[in-house]
C-alpha positions in Angstrom: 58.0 147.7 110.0 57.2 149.8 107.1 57.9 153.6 106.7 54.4 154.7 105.5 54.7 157.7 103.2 56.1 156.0 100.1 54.2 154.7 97.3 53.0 151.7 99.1 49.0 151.2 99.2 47.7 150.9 103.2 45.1 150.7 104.6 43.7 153.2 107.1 41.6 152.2 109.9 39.5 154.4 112.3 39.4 153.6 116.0 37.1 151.2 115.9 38.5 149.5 113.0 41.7 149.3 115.2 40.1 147.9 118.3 38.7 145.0 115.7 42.3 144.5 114.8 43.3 144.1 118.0 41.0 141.4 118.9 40.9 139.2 115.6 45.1 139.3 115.6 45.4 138.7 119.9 43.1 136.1 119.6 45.7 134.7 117.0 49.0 135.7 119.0 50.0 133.4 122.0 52.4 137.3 123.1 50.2 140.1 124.0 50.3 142.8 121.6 51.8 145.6 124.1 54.7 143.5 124.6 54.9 143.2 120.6 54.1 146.9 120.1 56.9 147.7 122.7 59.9 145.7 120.8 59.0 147.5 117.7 59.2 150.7 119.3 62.8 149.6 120.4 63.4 148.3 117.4 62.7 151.7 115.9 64.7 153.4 118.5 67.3 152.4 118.3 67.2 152.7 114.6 66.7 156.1 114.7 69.0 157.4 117.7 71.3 154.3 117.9 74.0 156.9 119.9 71.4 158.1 122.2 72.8 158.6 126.1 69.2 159.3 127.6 65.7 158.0 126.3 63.6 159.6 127.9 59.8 158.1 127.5 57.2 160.0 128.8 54.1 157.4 129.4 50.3 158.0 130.3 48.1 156.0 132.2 46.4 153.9 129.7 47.4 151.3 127.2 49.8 154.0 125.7 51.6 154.0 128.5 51.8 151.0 128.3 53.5 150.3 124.9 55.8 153.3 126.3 56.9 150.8 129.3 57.3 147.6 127.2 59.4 150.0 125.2 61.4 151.2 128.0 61.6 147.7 129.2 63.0 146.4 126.2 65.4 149.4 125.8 67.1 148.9 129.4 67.7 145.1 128.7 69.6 145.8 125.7 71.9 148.2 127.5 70.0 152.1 126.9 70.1 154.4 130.2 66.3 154.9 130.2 63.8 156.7 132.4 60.3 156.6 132.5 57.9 159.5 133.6 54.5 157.6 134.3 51.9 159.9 134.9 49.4 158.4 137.5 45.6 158.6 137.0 43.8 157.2 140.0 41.0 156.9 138.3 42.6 154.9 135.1 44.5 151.6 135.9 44.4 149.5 132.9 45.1 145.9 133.4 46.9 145.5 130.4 49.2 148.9 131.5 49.9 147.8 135.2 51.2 144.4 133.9 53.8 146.0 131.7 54.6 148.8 134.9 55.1 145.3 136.6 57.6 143.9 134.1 59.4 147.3 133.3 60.0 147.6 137.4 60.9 143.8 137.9 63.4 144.1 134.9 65.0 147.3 136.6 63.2 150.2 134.8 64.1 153.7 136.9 60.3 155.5 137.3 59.0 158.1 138.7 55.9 160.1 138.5 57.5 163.7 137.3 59.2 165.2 134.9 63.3 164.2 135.0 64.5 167.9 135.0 68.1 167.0 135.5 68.2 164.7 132.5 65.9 167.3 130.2 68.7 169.7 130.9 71.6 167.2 129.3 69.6 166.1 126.1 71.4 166.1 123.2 70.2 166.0 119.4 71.5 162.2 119.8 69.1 161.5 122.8 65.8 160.3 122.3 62.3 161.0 123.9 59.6 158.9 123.5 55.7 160.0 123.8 53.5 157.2 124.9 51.1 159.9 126.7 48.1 159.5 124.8 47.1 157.4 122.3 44.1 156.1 120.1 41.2 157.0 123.2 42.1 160.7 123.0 39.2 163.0 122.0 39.4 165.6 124.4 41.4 168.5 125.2 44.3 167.7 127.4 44.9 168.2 131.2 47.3 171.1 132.2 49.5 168.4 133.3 49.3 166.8 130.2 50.0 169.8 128.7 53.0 170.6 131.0 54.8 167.4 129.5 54.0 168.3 126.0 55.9 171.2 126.6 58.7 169.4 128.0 58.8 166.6 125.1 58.9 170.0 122.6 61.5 171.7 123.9 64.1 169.1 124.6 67.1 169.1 122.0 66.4 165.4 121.7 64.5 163.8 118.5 61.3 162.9 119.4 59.4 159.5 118.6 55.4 159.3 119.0 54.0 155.9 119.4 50.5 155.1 117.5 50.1 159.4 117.4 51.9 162.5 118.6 49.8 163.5 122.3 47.2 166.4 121.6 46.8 165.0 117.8 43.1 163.7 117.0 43.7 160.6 115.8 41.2 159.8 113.4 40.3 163.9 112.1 43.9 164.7 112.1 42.9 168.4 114.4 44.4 169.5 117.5 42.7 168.1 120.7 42.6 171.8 122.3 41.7 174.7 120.4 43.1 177.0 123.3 45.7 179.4 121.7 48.0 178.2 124.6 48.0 174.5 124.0 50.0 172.5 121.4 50.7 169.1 120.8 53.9 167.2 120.5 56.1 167.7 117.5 57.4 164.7 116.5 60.9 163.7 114.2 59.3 160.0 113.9 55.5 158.6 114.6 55.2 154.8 114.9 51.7 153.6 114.6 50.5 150.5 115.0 48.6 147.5 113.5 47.3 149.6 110.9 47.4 153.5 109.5 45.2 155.9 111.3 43.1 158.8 108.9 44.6 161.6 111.3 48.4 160.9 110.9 48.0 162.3 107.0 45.4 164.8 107.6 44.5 168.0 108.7 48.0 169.1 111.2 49.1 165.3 111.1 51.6 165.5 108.2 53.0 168.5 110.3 53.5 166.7 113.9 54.1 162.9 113.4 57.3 163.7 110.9 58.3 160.7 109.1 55.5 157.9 109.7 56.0 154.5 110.1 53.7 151.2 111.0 54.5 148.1 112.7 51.2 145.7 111.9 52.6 143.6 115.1 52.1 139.9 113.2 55.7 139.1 113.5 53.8 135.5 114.3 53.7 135.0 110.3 50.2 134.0 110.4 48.1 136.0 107.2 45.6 138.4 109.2 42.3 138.6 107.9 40.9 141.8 108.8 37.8 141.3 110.6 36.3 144.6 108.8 36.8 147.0 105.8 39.5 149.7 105.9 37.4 153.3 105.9 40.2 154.8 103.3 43.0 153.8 101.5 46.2 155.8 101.3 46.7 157.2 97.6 49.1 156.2 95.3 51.1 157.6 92.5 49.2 155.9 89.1 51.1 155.9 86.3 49.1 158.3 83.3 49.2 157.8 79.7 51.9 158.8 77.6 51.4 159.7 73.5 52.6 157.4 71.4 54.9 158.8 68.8 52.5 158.3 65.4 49.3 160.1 68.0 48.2 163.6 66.8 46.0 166.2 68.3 43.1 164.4 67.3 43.4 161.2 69.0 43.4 163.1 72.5 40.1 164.6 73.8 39.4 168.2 73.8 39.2 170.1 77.6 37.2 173.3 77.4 37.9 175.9 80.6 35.1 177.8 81.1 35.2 180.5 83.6 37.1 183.6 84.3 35.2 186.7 84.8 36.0 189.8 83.3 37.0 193.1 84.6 34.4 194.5 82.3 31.6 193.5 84.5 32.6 194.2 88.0 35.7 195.7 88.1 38.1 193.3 88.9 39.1 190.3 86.6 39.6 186.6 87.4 40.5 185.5 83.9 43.7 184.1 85.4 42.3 181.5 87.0 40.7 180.3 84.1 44.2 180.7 82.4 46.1 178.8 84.9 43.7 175.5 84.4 43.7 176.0 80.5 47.7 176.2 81.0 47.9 172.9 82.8 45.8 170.9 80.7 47.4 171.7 77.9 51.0 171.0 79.5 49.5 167.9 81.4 48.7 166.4 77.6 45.2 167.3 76.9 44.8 167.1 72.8 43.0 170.8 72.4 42.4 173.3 75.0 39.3 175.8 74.6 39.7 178.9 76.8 36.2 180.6 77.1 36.2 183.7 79.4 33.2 184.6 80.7 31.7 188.4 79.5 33.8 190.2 77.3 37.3 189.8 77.8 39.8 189.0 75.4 43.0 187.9 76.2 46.3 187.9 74.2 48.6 186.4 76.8 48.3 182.9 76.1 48.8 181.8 72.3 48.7 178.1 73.0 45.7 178.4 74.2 42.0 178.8 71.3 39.8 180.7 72.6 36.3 180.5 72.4 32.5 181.9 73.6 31.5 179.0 75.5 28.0 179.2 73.6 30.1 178.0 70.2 31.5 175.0 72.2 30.2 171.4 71.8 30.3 170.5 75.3 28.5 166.9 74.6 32.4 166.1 73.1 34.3 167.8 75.6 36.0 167.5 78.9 34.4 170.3 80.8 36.3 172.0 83.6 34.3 175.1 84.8 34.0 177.5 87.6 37.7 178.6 87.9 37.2 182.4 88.6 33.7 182.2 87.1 32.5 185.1 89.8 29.1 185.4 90.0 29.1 185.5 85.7 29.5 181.3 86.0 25.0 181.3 87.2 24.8 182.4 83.2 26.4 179.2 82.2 25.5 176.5 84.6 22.2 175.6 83.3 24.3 174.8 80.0 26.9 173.3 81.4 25.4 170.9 83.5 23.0 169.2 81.7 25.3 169.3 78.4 28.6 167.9 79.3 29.1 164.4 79.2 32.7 164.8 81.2 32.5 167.6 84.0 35.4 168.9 86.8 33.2 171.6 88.6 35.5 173.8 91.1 35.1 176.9 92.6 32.7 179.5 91.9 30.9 176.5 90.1 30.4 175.0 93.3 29.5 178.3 95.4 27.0 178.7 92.7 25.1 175.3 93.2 25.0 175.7 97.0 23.3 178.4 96.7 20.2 177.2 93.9 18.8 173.9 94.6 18.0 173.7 90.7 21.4 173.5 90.0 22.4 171.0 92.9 19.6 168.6 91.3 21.0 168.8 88.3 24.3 168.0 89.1 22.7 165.2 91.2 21.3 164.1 88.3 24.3 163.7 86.0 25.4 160.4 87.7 23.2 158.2 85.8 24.2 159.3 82.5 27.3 162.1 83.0 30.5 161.5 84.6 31.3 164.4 87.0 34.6 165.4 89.8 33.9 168.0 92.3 36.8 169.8 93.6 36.1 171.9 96.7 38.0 173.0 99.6 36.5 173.0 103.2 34.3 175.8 102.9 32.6 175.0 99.2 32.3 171.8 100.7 31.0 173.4 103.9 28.8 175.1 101.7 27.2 172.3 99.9 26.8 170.2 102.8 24.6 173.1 104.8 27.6 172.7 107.6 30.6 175.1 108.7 33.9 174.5 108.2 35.2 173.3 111.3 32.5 170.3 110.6 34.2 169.2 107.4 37.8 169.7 109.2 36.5 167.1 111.9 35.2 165.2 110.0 37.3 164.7 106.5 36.1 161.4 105.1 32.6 161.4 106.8 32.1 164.9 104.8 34.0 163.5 101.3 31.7 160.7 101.4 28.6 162.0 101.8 29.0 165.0 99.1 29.8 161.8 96.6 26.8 160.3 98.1 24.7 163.2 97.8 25.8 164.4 94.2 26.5 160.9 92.7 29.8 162.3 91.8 33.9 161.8 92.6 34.8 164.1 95.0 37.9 165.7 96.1 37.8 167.0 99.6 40.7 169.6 98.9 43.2 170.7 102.0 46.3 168.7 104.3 45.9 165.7 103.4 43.3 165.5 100.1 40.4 163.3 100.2 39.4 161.2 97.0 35.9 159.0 97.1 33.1 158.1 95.3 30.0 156.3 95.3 30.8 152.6 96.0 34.3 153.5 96.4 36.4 153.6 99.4 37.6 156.8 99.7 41.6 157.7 99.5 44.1 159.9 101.8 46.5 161.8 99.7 50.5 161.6 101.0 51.5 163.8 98.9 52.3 167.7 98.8 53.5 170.5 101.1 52.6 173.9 102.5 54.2 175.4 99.1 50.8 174.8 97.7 49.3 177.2 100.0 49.1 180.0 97.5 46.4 181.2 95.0 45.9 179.8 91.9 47.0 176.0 92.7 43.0 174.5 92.7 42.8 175.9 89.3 46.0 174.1 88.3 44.4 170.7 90.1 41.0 171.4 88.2 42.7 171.6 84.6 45.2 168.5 85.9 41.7 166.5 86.0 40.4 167.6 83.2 43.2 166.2 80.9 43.2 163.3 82.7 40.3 162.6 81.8 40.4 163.6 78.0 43.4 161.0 78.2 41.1 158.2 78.8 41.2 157.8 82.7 38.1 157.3 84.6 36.7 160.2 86.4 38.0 158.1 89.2 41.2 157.0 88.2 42.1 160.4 87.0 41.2 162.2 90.3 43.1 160.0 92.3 46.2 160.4 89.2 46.0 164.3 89.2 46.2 164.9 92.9 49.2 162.5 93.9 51.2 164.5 90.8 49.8 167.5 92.0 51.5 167.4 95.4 54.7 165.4 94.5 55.2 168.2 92.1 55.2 170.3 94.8 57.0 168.1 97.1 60.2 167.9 94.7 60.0 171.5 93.5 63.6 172.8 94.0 64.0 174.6 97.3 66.2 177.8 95.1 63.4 178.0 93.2 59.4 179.6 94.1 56.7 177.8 93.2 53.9 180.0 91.9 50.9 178.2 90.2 51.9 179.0 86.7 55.6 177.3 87.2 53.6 174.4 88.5 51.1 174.2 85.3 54.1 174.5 83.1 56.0 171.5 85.1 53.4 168.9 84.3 53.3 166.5 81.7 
């Protein structure tokens, strides 16, 4: 058993991944894997809450439920006062499920069929409850009765441990199950999934409800698994980037030119800061030269580090390109330029608002993958945008939507938001693990953008150095001293 969000590369499995899984290692495995998947859960229990005076597992009618009664099983027969809540569907009697209600009740198991109101009342922060409602065959919005013991689970003053995902959690888009105002889902300390990570647990609200994640692969047999398919992502990992040698100069790194910022002078009101805050990271991330060209006629005097430059005296065929960041609609007088010039090209922003709307411009940047290397960098809507979908599409659907803007540009792509998405062509496409809600504030893409940039003017790959800049970019974030607020200038000037 392996706590998941470290810097360990996993793979990450949809459902029907899983259910391959399942077969190819059962067919290996003389125990059946709910009775394997419920000693793990104990295992973890009592790892986590090893003074607990109530667990309290609250188990559905499927195979969920199931792992939730092995658990409970094992729990009682090493001396834990547990109860089960089994909720009963008529219509959904799994043979694999009733066999472990069979065992839990022949090894002495209290259950019942409601909620234990007595012990709810007497839970402690030491006590545990575990949610085995609903696992990986939820797609649906849940029952009011379901609901009613989410509730429960949520407001007990025990921890709380979800097994393979927290109930009302899709567990493959990483989006709440109900989108009624009234619902929720469970709120989890501690997640245990098994056989294999699931795309949902690090995206969208699943950093938020499964807490600290963890995965039990259940091949305690020792035999080496061969997975019968190919995982659909990878979880990213923290690469290390190049450091200067002491003889290097200026010269030896690649140039990064920012191009964007529109002035005030134009439509009265300026977005040359965005423009700034990439420039700002590159140049503290290790880029050799920064250019700062700010679209129309604004001069700025803030940032001495920083030459500035018209774009049109720029030799973008020997540059690092990042542009868009707070081009307004002044970036359409640079994009014809830009994209069939640049040899190296991070387009964000009003960049890519700009080529979803002129088809010209999305051929072009189409076109760049035979020759060009180029990194996308939108957030859901751009990417909504480009695709000819709405947002709640690319929410929903996070890797499918990654993938085919990298299939449809012939570009790296990062799918920006909880839990950033890294693909490209030929690639298989990466879940990010790292960063917080701190980077909810304006200004941080621009940071991200200029991050890429220099990564790339340091040598890395288009690929390599997406995958690089956004790990730092939210670990960054992740350590940034809680006394302290992070604004996206603080967190350009932190990199290195």
């Amino acid at each position: 058993m392996q706590r998941l969000v470290t810097a360990s590369e996993w793979p990450v499995y949809t459902t029907k991944g899983i259910k391959c899984l399942e077969r190819r290692l059962q067919a290996q495995s003389q125990t059946p894997l709910m009775q394997k998947a419920g000693l793990a859960a104990a295992h973890l229990a009592n790892a986590i809450a090893p003074h607990a005076q109530r667990i309290w597992i609250a188990a559905g009618p499927g195979n969920n439920g199931g792992d939730g009664l092995e658990t409970a099983r094992q729990l009682h027969l090493s001396g834990k006062s547990v109860r089960v809540s089994l909720m009963v569907n008529p219509n959904k009697k799994a043979a694999d499920a009733q066999a472990a209600l069979d065992r839990a009740l022949k090894a002495g198991v209290p259950v019942q069929n409601d909620l234990p109101s007595d012990w709810l009342a007497l839970m402690s922060p030491q006590d545990l409850c575990i949610d085995a409602l609903l696992g990986l065959g939820a797609n649906r919005t849940q029952s009011p009765e379901v609901q009613n013991w989410i509730n429960a689970i949520n407001q007990s003053k025990a921890q709380v441990l979800a097994l393979d995902v927290p109930t009302g959690l899709h567990p493959e888009s990483g989006q709440w199950l109900s989108r009624s105002p009234t619902a929720s889902a469970v709120q989890a300390d501690h997640t245990l999934t098994f056989l294999a990570a699931k795309a949902g647990l690090f995206m969208g609200h699943g950093r938020d409800a499964c807490g600290e994640i963890w995965c039990a692969n259940l091949d305690d047999d020792g035999k080496d698994l061969q997975p019968p398919c190919s995982p659909q992502a990878w979880l990213n990992v923290p690469t290390e980037h190049r450091h200067r040698h002491h003889a290097s100069h200026k010269g030896q790194h690649d140039d990064v030119a920012i191009i964007g910022g529109e002035s005030m002078a134009l439509h009265g009101m300026g977005m040359s800061g965005a423009a700034i805050l990439a420039a700002t990271a590159a140049l503290h991330a290790g880029a050799g030269r920064v250019f700062l060209s700010l679209l129309g006629d604004c001069t700025n005097t803030l940032a001495p580090d920083l030459m500035q430059r018209p774009w049109t005296q720029l030799e973008l065929e020997h540059l690092v390109v990042v542009c868009g960041c707070g081009g307004g609609q002044t970036v359409k007088t640079v994009l014809d330029d830009v994209l069939a010039r640049s040899d190296h090209l991070v387009l964000d922003a009003d960049g890519l608002n700009a080529t979803a709307q002129e088809e010209a411009w999305a051929q072009a940047l189409r076109q760049r993958g035979f020759q060009q290397t180029t990194v996308i960098t939108p957030h859901p809507l751009e990417a909504a945008r480009l695709l000819k979908k709405d947002t709640q599409h690319v929410q929903h659907h996070r890797l499918e939507s990654a993938q085919a803007l990298a299939e449809t540009f012939n570009c790296v792509v990062v799918l920006k938001g909880s839990g950033t998405v890294i693909t490209a062509p030929g690639q298989t496409p990466r879940i990010n693990t790292s960063g917080c809600g701190k980077l909810a504030i304006g200004g941080n893409g621009d940071v991200l953008a200029g991050l890429i940039g220099a990564r790339m003017a340091q040598g890395m790959s288009a690929w390599s150095a997406a995958c690089s800049a956004v790990h730092q970019h939210g670990q960054l974030a992740d350590t940034w001293p809680a006394q302290q607020a992070l604004t996206a200038q603080r967190l350009a000037q932190a990199l290195c």
